[in-house]
C-alpha positions in Angstrom: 186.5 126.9 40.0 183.8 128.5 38.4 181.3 126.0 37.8 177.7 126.4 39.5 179.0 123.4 42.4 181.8 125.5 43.3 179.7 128.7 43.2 177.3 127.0 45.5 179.8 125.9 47.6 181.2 129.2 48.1 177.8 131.0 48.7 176.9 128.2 50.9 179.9 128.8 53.5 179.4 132.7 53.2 176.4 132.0 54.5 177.8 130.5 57.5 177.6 126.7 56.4 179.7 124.0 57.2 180.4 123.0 53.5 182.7 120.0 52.2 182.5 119.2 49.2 182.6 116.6 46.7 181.9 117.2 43.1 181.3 113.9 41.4 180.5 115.4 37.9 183.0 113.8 35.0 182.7 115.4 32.0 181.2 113.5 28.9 179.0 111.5 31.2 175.3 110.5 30.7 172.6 109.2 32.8 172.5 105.4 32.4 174.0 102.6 30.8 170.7 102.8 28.2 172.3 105.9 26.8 176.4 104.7 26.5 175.1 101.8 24.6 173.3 104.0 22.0 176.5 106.3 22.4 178.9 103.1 21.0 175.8 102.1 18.3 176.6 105.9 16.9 180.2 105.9 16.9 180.4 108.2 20.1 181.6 106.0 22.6 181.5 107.6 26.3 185.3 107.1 27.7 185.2 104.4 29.9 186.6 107.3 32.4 183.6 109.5 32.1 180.7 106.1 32.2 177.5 106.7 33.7 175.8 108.5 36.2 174.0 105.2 37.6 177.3 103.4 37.9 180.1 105.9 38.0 178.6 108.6 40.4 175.8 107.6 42.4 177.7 104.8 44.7 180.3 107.3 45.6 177.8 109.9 47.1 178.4 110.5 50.8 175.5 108.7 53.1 176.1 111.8 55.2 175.3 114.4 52.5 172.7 117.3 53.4 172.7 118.4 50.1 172.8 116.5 46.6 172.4 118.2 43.0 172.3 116.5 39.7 172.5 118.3 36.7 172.4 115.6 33.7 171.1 115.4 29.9 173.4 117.8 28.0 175.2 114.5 26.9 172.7 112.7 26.7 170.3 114.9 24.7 173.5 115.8 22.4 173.3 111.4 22.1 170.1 111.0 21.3 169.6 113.4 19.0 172.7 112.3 16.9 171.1 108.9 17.1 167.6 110.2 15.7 169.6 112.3 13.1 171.5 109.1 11.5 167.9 107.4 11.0 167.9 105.3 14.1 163.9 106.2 14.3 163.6 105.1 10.8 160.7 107.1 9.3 159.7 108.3 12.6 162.4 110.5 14.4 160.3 112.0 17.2 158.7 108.4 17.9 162.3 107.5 18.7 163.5 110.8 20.4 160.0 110.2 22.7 160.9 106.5 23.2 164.6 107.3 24.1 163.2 110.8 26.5 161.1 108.3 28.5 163.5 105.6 28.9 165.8 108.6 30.1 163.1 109.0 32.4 163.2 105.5 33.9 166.5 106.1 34.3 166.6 109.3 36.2 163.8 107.7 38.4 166.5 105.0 39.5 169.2 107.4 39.8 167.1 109.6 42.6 166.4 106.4 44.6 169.6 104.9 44.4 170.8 108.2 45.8 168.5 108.3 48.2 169.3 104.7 49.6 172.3 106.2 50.1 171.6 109.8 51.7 168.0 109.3 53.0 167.9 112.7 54.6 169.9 115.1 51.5 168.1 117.6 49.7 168.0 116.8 46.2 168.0 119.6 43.5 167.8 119.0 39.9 168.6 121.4 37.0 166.5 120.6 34.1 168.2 121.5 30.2 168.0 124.6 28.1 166.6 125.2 25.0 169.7 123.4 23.2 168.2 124.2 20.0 169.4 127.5 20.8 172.7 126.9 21.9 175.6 128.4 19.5 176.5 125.1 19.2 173.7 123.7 16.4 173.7 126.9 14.8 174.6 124.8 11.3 172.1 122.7 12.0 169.0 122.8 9.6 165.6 123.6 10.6 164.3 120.1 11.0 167.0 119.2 13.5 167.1 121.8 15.6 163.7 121.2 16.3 165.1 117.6 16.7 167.2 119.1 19.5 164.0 120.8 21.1 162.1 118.1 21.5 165.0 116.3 22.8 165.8 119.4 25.6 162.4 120.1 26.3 161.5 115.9 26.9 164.4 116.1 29.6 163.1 118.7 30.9 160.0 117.1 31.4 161.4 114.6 33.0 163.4 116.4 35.3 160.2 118.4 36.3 158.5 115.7 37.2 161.1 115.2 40.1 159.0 118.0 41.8 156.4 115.5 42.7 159.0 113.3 44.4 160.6 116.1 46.8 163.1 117.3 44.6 163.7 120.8 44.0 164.0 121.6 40.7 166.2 124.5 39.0 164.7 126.0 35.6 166.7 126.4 33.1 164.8 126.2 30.2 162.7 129.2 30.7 166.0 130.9 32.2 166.0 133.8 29.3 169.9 134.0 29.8 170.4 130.7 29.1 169.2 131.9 25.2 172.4 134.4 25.1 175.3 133.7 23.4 177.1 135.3 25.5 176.3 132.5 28.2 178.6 130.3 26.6 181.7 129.2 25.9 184.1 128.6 23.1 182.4 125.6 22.1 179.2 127.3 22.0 177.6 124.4 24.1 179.1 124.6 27.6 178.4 127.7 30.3 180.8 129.9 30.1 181.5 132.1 33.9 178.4 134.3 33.0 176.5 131.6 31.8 177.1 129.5 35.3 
């Protein structure tokens, strides 16, 4: 494959590692069960396949794993900011996009330590979001919600930055200027294409 966890992989035994490998990612998951349950009040149910994060991934990670990453939001944020966009804030979007990023929070908080219940020992890495208002993807999206989308991406971000004070390393992508290219990504203008990962 070509996604970064393969890429890794690969580097990671070049270098001389002992690597196995278990990629847990299922695509259209989010975080937490907070965020399917505003998924179903929107109309965008998560497939019971895909689930959560908190419930679908983190039992399953290895208790002998050296190394962990977690790269989560895109679904989420893309959640969220539907949400806020159909009124769910009422009169006050950003109230509700700031209510829904900490929450998010929370639950990326009990994700870490539930992982590390499991794996005491792994390094953790987290990759925070993109701009996603810049994304090919909202490019019909008005002014006012594309900023919707920023302050959704950027209060991730946040969030996953603040892992750094609780011994996680923490990939940038946000400032990542490569990440702003279209050419990063693919067909669907939202999802790293090979150049972008």
């Amino acid at each position: 494959g070509t996604g970064y966890v393969q890429i890794l992989s690969r580097q990671m035994a070049e270098g001389g590692r002992t690597v196995a490998h278990l990629n847990l990612s299922l695509p259209g998951a989010v975080l937490s069960p907070a965020i399917e349950q505003l998924a179903a009040t929107i109309g965008r149910p998560i497939s019971s396949l895909a689930g959560n994060f908190i419930e679908r991934q983190a039992p399953f990670v290895p208790t002998a794993s050296t190394h962990v990453t977690l790269f989560a939001g895109g679904n989420d944020a893309n959640t969220i900011g539907q949400a806020a966009r159909a009124g769910h804030g009422g009169r006050d979007p950003n109230g509700f996009v700031d209510t829904q990023v900490r929450q998010w929070g929370n639950d990326l908080g009990d994700l870490v330590a539930r992982i590390r219940a499991r794996t005491p020992n792994a390094r953790l890495v987290a990759l925070n979001l993109p701009n996603l208002a810049a994304a090919p993807y909202v490019s019909g999206y008005t002014t006012a919600e594309k900023q919707l989308m920023q302050r959704v991406a950027v209060g991730l971000s946040d969030q996953v930055n603040a892992l750094a004070g609780r011994n996680v390393l923490v990939v940038d992508l946000m400032c990542d200027p490569r990440l702003l290219q279209t050419s990063s990504y693919s067909s669907d203008g939202f999802h790293p294409n090979d150049t972008g990962y």
